[in-house]
Structure formats: structure tokens, C-alpha cells
N, C-alpha and C positions, 0 to 999 in steps of 0.2 A: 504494500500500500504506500502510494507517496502523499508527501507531506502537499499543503496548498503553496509552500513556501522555501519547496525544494528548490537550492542550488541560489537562495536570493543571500543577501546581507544587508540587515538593519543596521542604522542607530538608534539606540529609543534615549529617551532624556528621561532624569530622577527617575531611573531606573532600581535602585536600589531599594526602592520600598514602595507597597501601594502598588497604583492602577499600572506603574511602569515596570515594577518587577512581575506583576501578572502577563505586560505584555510580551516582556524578552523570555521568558519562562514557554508562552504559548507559542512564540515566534518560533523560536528554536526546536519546541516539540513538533512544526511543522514545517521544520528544516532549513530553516534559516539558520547563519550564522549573527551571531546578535554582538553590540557593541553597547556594555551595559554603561550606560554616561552619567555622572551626576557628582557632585561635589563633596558626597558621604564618602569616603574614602574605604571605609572598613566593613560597613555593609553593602555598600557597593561589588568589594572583592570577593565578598563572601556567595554573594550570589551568581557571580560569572562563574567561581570557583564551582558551584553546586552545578551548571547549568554544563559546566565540562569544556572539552578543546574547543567548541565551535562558540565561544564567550570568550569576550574579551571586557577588563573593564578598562574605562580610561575616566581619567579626571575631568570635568569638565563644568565651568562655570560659564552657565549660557549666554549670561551679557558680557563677554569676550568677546571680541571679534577673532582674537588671535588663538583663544583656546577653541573654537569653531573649526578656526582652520586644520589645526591641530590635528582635530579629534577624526574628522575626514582624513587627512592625509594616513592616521594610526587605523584607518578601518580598512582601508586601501591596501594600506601596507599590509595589513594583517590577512585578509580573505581574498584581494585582489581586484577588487571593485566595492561598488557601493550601489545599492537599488531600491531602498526603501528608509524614510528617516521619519522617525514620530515625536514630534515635538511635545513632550507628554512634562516634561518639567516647569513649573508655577510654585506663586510664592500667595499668601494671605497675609495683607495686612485689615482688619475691621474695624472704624472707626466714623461715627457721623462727618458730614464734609468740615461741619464748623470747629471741628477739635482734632481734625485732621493734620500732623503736618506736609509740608510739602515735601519734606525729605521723605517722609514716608509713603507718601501717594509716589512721587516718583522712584522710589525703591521698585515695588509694583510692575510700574510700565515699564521698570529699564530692564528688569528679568521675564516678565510672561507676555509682553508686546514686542521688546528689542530683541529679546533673548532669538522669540519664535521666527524674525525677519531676519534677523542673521545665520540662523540655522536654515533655513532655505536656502539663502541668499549661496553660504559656502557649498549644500548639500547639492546643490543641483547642477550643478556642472559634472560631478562625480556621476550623477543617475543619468544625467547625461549621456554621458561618454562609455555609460553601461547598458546604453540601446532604450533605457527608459526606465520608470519605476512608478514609486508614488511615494508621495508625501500626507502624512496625518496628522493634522494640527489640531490637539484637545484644548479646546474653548471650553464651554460651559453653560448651562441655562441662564449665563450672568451673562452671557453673550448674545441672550435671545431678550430680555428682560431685567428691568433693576430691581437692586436688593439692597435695602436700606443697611448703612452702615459700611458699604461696600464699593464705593466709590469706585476708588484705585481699583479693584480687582474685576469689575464690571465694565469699565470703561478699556481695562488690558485685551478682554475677554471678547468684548465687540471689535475690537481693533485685532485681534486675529479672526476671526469670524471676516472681518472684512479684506484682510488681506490673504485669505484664504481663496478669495473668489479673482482677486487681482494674479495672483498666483496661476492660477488656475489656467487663466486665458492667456497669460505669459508664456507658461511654462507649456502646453498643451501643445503646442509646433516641436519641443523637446520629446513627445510621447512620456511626458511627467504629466499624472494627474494630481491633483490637491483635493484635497476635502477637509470638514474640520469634524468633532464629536462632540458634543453638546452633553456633559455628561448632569446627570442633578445630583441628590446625595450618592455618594458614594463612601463603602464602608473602611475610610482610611486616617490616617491623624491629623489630615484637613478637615473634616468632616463632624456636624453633631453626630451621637447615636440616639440621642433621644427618642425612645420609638415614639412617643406620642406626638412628635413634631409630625413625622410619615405617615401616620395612620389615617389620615385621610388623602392619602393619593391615590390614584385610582389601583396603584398596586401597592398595597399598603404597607411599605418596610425598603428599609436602605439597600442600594446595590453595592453589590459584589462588585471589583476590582477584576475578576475575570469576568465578569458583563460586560464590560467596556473593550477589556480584550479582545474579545469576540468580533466587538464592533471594527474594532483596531485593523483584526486579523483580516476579514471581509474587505477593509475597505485599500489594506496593504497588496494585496494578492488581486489573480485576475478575476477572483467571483465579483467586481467590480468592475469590469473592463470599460462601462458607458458610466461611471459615474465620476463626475469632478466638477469642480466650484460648489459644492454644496453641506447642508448641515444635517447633519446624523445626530439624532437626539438620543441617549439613554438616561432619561429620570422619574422611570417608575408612573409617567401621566403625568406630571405636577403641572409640565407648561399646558397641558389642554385642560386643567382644570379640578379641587377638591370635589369629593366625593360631597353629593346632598345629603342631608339627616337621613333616616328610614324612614319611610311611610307604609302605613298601611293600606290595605286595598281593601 
């Protein structure tokens, strides 16, 4: 049986834990070679380490330009090309706009807006010159809609969401497709668990970290071959809507 992902090679970003370690883990069990990237240094190694010879970790702080380049040239190096890169690393800051500082709003944008347009920006000359690929930029239901408190991270969120679609029509003469993933709670250490927050969503409870994989995986490989410039939601319902009280009939 072959993998969906036989003979590719990712990068996936904040890899090291969460929706990113579910997606090098998946990636790689469908045969991809994966380059697990993130700033965690030691569980980062830990995980390429579990995931075997076809994992590689590297260091990688996304609003570098230079640790970008880097990290493409060490995946290159390592597997011999490059064909798929998921831009899955972001940062939470929450705070009303008026007690917000600006250091902190732009912390924000300069890692999960900058971060994601430089990681294209280095990634796609590699997928390039490897006949083509895809790119998967994880936004957020903050990128479909606001969330009080959440300024910075909602405005990062539509700012990849939209240069997802800019992306898309650029890159699409390269045979790169782009898409982004829309994820809503998700059960990770960005995330509440509070189940009573969930319980009225039309699926009523927090997703799994390999939910979004899934999403990841589909939209990495060719089970997606007509799709690009667009948003792939996984949040359990919430953006269509809570669930009504019970009524009786």
C-alpha cells in the first residue's frame, strides 16, 4: 500500500508540539520525508528523533528571513528537494485593543503574518524547481471573524487568509497550489479546554490536533489537485452557528 505522500518532502513549522507535531507524524506515516521546524529545541529533536531517518529537525524562528533560508537550503540538503511546506507555527498574544501594547500587537504580526510570507516567499522556489507542490497556510476562524481580546492575532490570521489567495494566483503558473485551514478550538496549549465553552457547537467538544492533520494531509497531496486560493475550515460548526435551546414538539 502506498503512502498519499510517497516520495514528497515537507516542512511543517512548531512542529514540535500540537496540530504541527500531529502533522509531521501523519506526513511521514504517508511517506513523506518531514523537516520538523520550530524554535523548541529539545522537543522538537525529540520528535524527528521518534519519527526516524526520514525527520529531520532544524531550528527555526519564522520571522527570520535568514533562518527561512536556512531551513530550505537544510531540507534540500537533506532529502534532495522540497514539495510541500505548512506554515502551521503562530504565537497568542490576548488583550483588549485599549491595554494592548504595540510591542505586543506587533510581536503577533511579525511571527504569524511575517513569519507565514517569508516562508512562502523562501519555500517556493524550492517547490518550484521540484516540478511543483503545495503550500498550507493554518489561519484560523480569527481569520474568518473577530474575537474580542484578540486583536493582534485576528488581524495576523486574516492577513494570511488573504495572502493565501494572492499566493495562490502567483504561484499557480509554478504548478504550487496554496490554500489556508481555518482551524477553531483545537485541543492544544493555545487553546481553552473548557468543555462548557464547546458544548454548544454544532459538534459539541474541542478538536483533535490530528483533525486538522487530516485537513493538512488532503490539502498537501494530490487528493486536492483542483483546489487553491481557498479556506478549509475545521471548528466543530462554530462559524455556521450555536446550537438552539431544545424544544419540544
Amino acid at each position: 500500500m502506498t503512502g498519499a505522500l510517497d516520495g514528497k518532502v515537507a516542512i511543517i513549522t512548531g512542529a514540535s508540539r500540537g496540530q504541527g507535531e500531529a502533522e509531521a507524524r501523519m506526513f511521514a506515516d504517508e511517506g513523506a520525508a518531514v523537516v520538523v521546524a520550530d524554535v523548541l529545541d529539545e522537543p522538537g529533536q525529540k520528535v524527528a528523533e521518534s519519527i526516524g531517518d526520514r525527520a529531520l529537525y532544524h531550528h527555526l524562528d519564522i520571522s527570520s528571513e535568514q533562518e527561512w533560508n536556512d531551513c530550505v537550503a537544510a531540507a534540500v540538503s537533506a532529502f534532495g528537494k522540497l514539495d510541500i511546506l505548512v506554515n502551521n507555527a503562530a504565537i497568542l498574544k490576548m488583550s483588549p485593543i485599549l491595554d494592548m501594547s504595540l510591542d505586543d500587537y506587533m510581536a503577533v504580526i511579525k511571527v504569524n503574518q511575517v513569519g507565514t510570507w517569508l516562508g512562502m516567499r523562501a519555500a517556493a522556489p524550492a517547490i518550484r524547481d521540484a516540478g511543483g507542490g503545495a503550500i498550507v497556510n493554518v489561519s484560523s476562524i480569527g481569520g474568518l471573524k473577530g474575537i474580542p481580546s484578540m486583536s493582534a492575532y485576528v488581524s495576523s490570521k486574516f492577513a494570511v487568509r488573504g495572502m493565501t489567495k494572492v499566493a495562490a494566483i502567483e504561484f499557480g503558473p509554478l504548478n504550487i497550489r496554496v490554500n489556508s485551514i481555518h482551524p477553531g478550538a483545537i485541543d492544544t496549549d493555545m487553546a481553552s479546554r473548557d468543555s462548557e465553552r464547546h458544548a454548544k457547537n454544532p459538534i459539541p467538544r474541542i478538536g483533535t490536533p490530528e483533525e486538522v492533520a487530516k485537513m493538512a494531509l488532503f490539502l498537501a497531496s494530490d487528493m486536492s489537485s483542483f483546489s487553491t486560493g481557498a479556506e478549509f475550515i475545521a471548528d466543530g460548526g462554530t462559524t455556521a452557528g450555536l446550537q438552539a435551546a431544545a424544544t419540544g414538539r
